[in-house]
C-alpha positions in Angstrom: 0.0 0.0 0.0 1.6 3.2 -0.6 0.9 6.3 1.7 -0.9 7.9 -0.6 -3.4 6.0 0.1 -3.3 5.1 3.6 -4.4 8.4 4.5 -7.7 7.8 2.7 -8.2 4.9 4.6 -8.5 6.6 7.8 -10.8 9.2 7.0 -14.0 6.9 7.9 -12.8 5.6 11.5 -11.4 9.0 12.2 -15.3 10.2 11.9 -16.8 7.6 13.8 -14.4 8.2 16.4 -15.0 12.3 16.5 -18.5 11.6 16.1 -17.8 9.3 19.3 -16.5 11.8 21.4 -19.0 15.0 20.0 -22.0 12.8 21.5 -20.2 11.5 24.9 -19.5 15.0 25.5 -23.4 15.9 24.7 -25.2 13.1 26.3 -23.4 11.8 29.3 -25.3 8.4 28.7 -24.1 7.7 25.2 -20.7 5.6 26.2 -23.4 3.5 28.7 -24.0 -0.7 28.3 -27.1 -0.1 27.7 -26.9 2.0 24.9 -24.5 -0.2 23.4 -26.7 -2.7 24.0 -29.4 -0.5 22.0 -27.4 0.7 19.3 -25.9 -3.5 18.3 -29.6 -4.7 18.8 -31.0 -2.3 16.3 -28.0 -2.6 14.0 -27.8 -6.3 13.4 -30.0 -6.7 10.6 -27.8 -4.4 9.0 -24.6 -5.7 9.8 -26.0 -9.2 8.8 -27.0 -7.6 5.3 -23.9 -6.0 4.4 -22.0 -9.0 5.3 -23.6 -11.1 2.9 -23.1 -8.5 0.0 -19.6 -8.6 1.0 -19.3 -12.2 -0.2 -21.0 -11.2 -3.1 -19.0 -9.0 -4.1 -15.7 -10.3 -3.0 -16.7 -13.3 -5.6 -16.9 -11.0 -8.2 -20.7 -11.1 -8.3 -23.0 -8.1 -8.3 -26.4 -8.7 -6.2 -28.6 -5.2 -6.0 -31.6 -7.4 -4.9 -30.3 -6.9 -0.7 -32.1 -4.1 -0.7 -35.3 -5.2 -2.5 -35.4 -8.3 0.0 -34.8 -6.4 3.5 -37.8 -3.6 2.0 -39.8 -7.1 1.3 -39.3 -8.1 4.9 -39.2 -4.8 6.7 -42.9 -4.7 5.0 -44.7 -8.0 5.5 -42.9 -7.8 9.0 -45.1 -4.0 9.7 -48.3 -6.1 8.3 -47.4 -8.6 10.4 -47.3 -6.8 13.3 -50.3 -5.0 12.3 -52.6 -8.2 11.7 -51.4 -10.4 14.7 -51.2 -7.2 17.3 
C-alpha cells in the first residue's frame, strides 16, 4: 500500500471516532452498556446484510436485490405486526 493512500483509509474511522467523542460529551449516557446494547440490537439486521453483499461481491458477483429483499421483509414484517397485534 503506498501512503498515498493510507491516509484515505483513515478518514472513515477517524469520523466515527470524532463523532464518538461529540456525542459522549453531549449526552453523558451515550458511552453507557445499555446503549451499546441498543445501538448493536437495532443494527444487526444491517450488519448481517452487508456481510452477505460482501461475499457477493468479493466473488466477483454483483447482487442489488439486498435491498429489495430487506424492504420485502421490513414490509410484511409492519403487516405482520399489524394483523397479529
Amino acid at each position: 500500500m503506498s501512503a498515498a493512500i493510507a491516509p484515505r483509509l483513515l478518514v472513515a474511522p477517524a469520523g466515527i471516532l470524532g463523532a464518538g467523542l461529540i456525542f459522549a460529551a453531549v449526552a453523558p449516557g451515550f458511552l453507557s452498556l445499555g446503549n451499546a446494547a441498543s445501538i448493536a440490537g437495532q443494527a444487526w439486521v444491517l450488519v448481517l446484510l452487508a456481510t452477505g453483499q460482501m461475499f457477493a461481491l468479493a466473488a466477483r458477483g454483483f447482487d442489488i436485490s439486498v435491498g429489495a429483499i430487506a424492504a420485502l421483509a421490513g414490509t410484511l414484517a409492519a403487516m405482520a405486526a399489524n394483523s397479529f397485534g
